[in-house]
N, C-alpha and C positions, 0 to 999 in steps of 0.2 A: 532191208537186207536182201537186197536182189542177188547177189552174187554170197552166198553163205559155204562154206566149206568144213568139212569134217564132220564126225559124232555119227555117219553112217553105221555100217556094221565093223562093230569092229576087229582086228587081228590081232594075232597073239606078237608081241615084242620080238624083236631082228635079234640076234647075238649080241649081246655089249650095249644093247638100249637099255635105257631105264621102264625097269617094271612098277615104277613108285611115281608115275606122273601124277596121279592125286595128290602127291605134294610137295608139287613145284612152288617156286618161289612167285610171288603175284610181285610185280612193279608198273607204277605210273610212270608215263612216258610223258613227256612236255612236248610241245610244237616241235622246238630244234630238233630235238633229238626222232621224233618220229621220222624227221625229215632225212635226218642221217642214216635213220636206219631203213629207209626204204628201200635199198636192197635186199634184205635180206628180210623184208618184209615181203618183197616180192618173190624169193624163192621159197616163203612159208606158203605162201598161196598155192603156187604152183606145185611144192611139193604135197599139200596138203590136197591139190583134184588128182594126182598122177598116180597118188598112193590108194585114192579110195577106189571102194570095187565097185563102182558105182559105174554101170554105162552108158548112161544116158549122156542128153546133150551139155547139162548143166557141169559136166565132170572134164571139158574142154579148157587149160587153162590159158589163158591170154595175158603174158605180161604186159602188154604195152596196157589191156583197160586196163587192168588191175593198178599199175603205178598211177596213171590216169585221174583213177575215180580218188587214190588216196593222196596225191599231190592235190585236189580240189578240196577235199573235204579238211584236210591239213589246214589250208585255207579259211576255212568256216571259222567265224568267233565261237568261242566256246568247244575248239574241239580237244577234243579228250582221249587218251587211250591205254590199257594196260595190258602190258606184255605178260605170258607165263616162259620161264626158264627151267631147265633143270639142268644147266652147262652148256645146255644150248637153246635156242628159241623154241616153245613148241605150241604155242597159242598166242594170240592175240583178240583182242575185241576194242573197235573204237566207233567214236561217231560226234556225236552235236548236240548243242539244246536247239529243240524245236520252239519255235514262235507261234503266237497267236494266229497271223494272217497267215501261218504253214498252211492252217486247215480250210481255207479261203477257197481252195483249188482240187480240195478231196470230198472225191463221194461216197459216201458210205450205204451199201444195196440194206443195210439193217438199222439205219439210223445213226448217228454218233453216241459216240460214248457219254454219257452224263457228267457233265462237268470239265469235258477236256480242254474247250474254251479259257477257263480259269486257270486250269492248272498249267496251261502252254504259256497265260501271261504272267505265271509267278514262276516259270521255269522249273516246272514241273515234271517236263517230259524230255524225257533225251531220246533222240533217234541213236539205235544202234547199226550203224548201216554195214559192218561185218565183225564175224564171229568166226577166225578161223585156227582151225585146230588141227593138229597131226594124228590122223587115225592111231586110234591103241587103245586095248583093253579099259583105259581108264578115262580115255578123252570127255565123256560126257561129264565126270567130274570138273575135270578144268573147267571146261564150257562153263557150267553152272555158276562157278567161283569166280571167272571171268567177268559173267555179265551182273552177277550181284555186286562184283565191287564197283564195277564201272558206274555201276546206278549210285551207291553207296558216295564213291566219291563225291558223283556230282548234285548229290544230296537230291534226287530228282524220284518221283512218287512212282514214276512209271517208265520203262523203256515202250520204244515201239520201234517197228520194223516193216519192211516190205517184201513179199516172197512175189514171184512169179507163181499164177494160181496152178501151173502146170506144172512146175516144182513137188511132185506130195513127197519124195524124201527129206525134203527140207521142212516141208509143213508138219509132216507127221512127228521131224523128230525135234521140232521148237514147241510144238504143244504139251510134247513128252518133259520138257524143260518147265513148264509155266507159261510156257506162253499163251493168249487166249489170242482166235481170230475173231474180228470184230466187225469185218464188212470188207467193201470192196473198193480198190482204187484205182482212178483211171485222169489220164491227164485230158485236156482238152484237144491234144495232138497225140499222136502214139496208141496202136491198136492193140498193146501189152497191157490185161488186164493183170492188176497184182488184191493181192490178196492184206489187208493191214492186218497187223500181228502188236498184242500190247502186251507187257511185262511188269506185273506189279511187285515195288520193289519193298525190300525189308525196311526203309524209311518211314513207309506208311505205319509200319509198327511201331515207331519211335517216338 
């Protein structure tokens, strides 16, 4: 999740916004239709860095990556996504099942995780590669809700993700979610060290 947005700090409700985002409607999005709705995918994004108070560099938003990264991962077999609504968009969370030979190419500074081998070959792990949400009082709700179901859907044991390790708003508040960091990753090109982030899902209870 290199590009993660919202669940900062957050603000109190505009005039005539809903104070009830904790219970927004969750729906799954199909290929098509994510595809359709990629604008307005693109202006959750954008409106979700413009709004946070966040000033760092990460709070820049870029539509052209942003449709970019989500027209490629649209692409991906197995991608997946679920919007939250409350009359109008206000979260989304999507991404992929990860493959075995994903991990061919990651280094892990702590060793890998026990058993992620397996569970990548029985499609156990979904990358979540964003989580984005509209600052408010209740956003980390959604978040939460968002990414259990996404895992839930795609019957998958674990999310995982990738932050920039210079990122700690984003680090500190996916840990604050469940998320556990796990080690470190680095490609064989590209001097962006990121940080791997794993989400163990309510499946594993079932």
């Amino acid at each position: 999740m290199t590009d993660w947005a919202g669940g900062g700090q957050p603000r109190q409700p505009r005039i005539g916004e809903s104070s009830t985002v904790d219970a927004a409607r969750l729906r799954r999005v199909n290929r098509g239709l994510a595809q359709d709705l990629s604008g307005k995918l693109t202006d959750l994004y954008v409106d979700s860095h413009e709004a946070s108070s966040r000033p760092d560099a990460y709070c820049r938003p870029s539509r052209r990556q942003f449709l970019n990264r989500l027209t490629a991962d649209i692409r991906r077999p197995g991608f997946a996504m679920v919007i939250a609504e409350t009359g109008g968009l206000v979260g989304c969370a999507f991404g992929f099942p990860m493959l075995s030979d994903t991990f061919e190419w990651i280094g892990f500074d702590s060793g890998r995780p026990r058993g992620v081998e397996q569970l990548a070959a029985a499609g156990g792990i979904f990358a979540i590669t964003d989580i984005l949400i509209l600052p408010h009082p209740q956003d980390a709700r959604v978040a939460l809700r968002l990414q259990e179901r996404l895992l839930v859907d795609q019957r998958a044991s674990i999310g995982a993700t990738l932050v920039d390790r210079a990122d700690h708003p984003t680090l500190n508040t996916l840990r604050s979610w469940g998320w556990l960091d796990v080690g470190a990753f680095w490609k064989p090109t590209g001097a962006t060290r990121l940080r791997v982030l794993i989400l163990p899902s309510a499946n594993q209870h079932r």
